[in-house]
N, C-alpha and C positions, 0 to 999 in steps of 0.2 A: 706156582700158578702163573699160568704168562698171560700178558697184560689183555689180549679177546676176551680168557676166562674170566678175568676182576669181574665180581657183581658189585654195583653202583647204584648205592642211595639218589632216587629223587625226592624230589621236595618240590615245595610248591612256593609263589610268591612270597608268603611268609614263612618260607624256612621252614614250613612245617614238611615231615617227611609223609609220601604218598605212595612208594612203592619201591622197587629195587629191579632192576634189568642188568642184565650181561654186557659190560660193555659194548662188544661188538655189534649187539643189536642198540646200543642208543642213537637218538635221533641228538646229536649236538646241536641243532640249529631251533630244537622246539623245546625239550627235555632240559630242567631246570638241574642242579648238582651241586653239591658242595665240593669244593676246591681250599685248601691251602695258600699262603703266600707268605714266603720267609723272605724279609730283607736285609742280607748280609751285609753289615758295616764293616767295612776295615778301616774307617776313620769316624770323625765325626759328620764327614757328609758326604762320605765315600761309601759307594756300594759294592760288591758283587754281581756280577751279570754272568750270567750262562748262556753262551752262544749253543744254541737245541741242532740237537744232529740231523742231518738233510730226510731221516727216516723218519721222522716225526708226521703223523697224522695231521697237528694241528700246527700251522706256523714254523713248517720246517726252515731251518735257517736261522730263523729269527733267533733275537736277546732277550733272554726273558730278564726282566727287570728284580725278579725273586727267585727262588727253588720252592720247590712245592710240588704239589699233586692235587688228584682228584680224591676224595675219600673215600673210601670202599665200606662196604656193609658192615654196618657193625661197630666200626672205627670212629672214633669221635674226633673233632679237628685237629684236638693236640696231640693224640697218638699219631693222626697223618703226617703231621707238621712235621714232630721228631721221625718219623720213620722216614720221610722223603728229604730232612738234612741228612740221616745216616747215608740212604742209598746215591743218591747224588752225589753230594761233596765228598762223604766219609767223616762228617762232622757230628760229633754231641756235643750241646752246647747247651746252656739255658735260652728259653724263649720268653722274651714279652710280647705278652697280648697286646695289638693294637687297633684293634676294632673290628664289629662286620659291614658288608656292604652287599649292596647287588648291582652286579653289572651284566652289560648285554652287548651283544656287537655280530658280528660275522660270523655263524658258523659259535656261537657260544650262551649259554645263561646261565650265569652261575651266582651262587650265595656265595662270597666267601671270609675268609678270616684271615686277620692282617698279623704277621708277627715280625719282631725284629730278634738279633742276635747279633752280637759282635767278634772277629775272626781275625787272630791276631797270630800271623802264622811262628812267631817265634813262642808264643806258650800252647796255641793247638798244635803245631805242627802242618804238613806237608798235605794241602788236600788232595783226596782221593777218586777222583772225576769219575762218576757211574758212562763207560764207554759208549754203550746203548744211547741212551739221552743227551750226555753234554761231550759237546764236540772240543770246547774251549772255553776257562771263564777270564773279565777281564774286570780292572778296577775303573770306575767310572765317577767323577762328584755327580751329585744329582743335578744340581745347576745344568750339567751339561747335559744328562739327559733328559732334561726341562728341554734344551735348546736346540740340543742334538744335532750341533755342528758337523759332523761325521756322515749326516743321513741316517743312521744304521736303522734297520727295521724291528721294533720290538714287540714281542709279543701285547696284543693289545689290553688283555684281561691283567697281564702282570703290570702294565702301566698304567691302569685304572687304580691297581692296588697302590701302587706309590704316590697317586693323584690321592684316592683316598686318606694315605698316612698323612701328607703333606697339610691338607686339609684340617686334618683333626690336632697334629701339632700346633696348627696355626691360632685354632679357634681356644686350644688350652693356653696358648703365649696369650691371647686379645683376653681374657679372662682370668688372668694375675692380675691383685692387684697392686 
């Protein structure tokens, strides 16, 4: 199926689902959707970033801060989640849940679901970049793409998602006792 035909779950403010459209006909800028976001660690506070290929509808160019997708009918977050590590990097891995959220910005509204996994290329091996989508990935601490000394432009819903993690790690550390 190529990516016009995907039929795509909406949902409404609360997550609740309200109908299903064909991609090609959704309105991104009014039209709510579930979305994944995978955040590959190759350290303890080192990410993965996938520079998005210039054919990209949304934020072509940019860094996505995650791998991920959009969820399709039918599919529930965590089947999206592993299925868009597979197609992108070429990675199976286990994932942790790390929250949902909703975010809104330019051209986007989405519910989505936070997950991490860690990629350590001498026991996965060699990733396998979906050519379509990811132009190039690079290793990034997050510190820096807090600070983003480089300028680089990053997809904005994928850096809500890492504001969100960040967020929710902080509020479980304030809550040890």
């Amino acid at each position: 199926m190529s990516e016009s035909d995907e039929i795509i779950t909406l949902v409404n403010r609360n997550n609740q689902i309200i109908g299903d459209i064909p991609r090609r006909k959704m309105n991104f800028k009014d039209d709510i959707h579930r979305v994944t976001f995978i955040l590959v660690f190759t350290g303890p506070d080192t990410l993965l970033l996938q520079k998005r290929t210039d054919n990209k509808a949304f934020c072509p160019g940019y860094y996505g801060v995650t791998t991920g997708g959009v969820v399709a009918k039918g599919e529930s977050y965590d089947l999206c989640a592993q299925r868009e590590l597979e197609e992108e990097l070429g990675l199976i891995l286990p994932l942790n849940v790390e929250g949902m959220f909703f975010t809104e910005g330019d051209g986007f509204r989405i519910w989505g679901k936070v997950y991490t996994c860690h990629y350590d290329k001498s026991l996965h091996g060699k990733l396998a970049l979906q050519a379509k989508e990811v132009a190039e990935v690079i290793e990034m601490p997050i510190n820096e793409i807090i600070r983003n000394p480089r300028n680089l432009p990053f997809t904005p819903d994928s850096y809500d998602a890492l504001c969100h993690y960040l967020e929710n790690r902080l509020q479980v550390s304030n809550n040890v006792p």
